[in-house]
N, C-alpha and C positions, 0 to 999 in steps of 0.2 A: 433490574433491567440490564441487559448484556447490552454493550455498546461497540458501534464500530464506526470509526472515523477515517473521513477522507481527507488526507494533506494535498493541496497542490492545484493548480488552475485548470480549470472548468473548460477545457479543450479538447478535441478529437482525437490528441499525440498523446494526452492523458487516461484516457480509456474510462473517462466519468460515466457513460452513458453504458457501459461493458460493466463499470462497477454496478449500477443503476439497477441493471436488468439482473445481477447476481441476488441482491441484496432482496431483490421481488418474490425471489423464489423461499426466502427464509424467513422463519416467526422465531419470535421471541427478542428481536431484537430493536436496537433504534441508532437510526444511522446519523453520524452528524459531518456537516461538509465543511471543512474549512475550506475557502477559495474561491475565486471570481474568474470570471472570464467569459468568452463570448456565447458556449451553452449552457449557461445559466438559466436562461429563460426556457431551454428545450428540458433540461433536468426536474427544473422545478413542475414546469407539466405532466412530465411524465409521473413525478413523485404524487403531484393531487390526483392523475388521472386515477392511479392505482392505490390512491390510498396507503401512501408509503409513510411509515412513522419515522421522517426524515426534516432535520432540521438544516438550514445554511444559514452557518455564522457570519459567509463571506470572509473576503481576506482581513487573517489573523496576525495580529505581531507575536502572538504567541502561543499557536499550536500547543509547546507543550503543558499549557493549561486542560485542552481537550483532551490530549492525547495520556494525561494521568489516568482520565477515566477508563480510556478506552480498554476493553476486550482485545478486538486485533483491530489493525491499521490497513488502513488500503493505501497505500503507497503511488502516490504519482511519480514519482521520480527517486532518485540517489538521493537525494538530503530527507526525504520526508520520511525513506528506509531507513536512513542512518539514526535519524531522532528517535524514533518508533524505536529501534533496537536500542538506545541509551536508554531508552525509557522503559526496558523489560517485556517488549507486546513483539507479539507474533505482525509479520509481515505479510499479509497478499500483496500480489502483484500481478499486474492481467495485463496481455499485449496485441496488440490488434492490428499489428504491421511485424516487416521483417527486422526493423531496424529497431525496432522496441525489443522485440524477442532477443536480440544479440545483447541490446544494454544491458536485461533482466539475468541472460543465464552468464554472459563475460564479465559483469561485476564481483568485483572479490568477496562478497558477500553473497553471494550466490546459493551457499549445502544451505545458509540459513534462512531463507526468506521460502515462501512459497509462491510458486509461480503458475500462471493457468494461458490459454490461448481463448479461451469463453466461459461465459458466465457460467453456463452451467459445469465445466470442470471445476471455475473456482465455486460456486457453491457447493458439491461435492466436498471439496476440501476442507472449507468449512466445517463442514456435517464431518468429518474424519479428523480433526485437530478437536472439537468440541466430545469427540467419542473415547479420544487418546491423548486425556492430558501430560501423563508422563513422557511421547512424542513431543509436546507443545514444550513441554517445560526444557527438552532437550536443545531443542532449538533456541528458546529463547536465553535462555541460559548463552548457550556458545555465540549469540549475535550480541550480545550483551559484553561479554568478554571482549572478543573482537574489536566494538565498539569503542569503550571503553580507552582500549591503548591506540586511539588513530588521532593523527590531527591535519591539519589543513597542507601541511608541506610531504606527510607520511602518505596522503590520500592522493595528493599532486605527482607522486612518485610512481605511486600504483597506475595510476589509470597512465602515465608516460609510459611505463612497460607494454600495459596491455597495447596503445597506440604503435608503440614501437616493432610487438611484433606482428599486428595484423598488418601494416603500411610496410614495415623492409624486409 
């Protein structure tokens, strides 16, 4: 069974119900949600309504317990991409406002993650990483790299540039 997990809380600014509706449109797979938060109860209806082979663990102290399993990561935010990519798995990411879309394409991780504006482009993308694993590996490969040489003061640095020069 191909697996794909969600890091990150169960909110509107996370795009769970964007991942929700991606996830409906693909077989073969089983989705597991790490995360809590206020549409949890909308998620999980939606997932019985449709008979979605969707588990939630709720909030985890350690994702990267799920995320060894996982095929590719659906990504709430920058730490749940950054992990995913330590951990070798391809990155979705899906944005559903304007200030989402800026986080997803201005992060310096950006060539390697894959990004969508709706379900249905990121399930598309899916169906096209799953057709072109030597594309996947490409990627995950270089987010891996990347990854790998950043730490807490080196990522404080980056995102202070980016800041710096959309603000002056």
């Amino acid at each position: 069974m191909k697996i794909i997990v969600f890091v990150g809380r169960l909110d509107e600014d996370t795009g769970i119900m964007e991942y929700l509706e991606a996830f409906r449109l693909l077989s073969g797979y089983k989705l597991t949600i790490c995360g809590d938060g206020v549409l949890r109860g909308k998620a999980e209806a939606f997932v019985k309504k449709y008979k979605l082979n969707a588990e939630f663990a709720g909030a985890v102290a350690e994702p990267e317990k799920y995320l060894a399993n996982a095929r590719y990561v659906f990504a709430s935010g920058y730490l749940s991409a950054l992990e995913a990519m330590a951990g070798r798995k391809l990155v979705f990411a899906i944005y559903n406002n304007p200030l989402k879309k800026d986080y997803w394409q201005m992060t310096p991780f950006a060539k390697w993650i894959v990004v969508a504006d709706n379900p249905r482009e990121l399930y598309k993308k899916i169906l096209h990483y799953e057709k072109h694993p030597k594309e996947e590996k490409a990627l995950t490969d270089n987010a891996y790299a990347w990854a790998k040489e950043q730490s807490w003061e080196r990522l404080a640095d980056l995102y202070y540039q980016i800041y710096t020069t959309i603000v002056v």
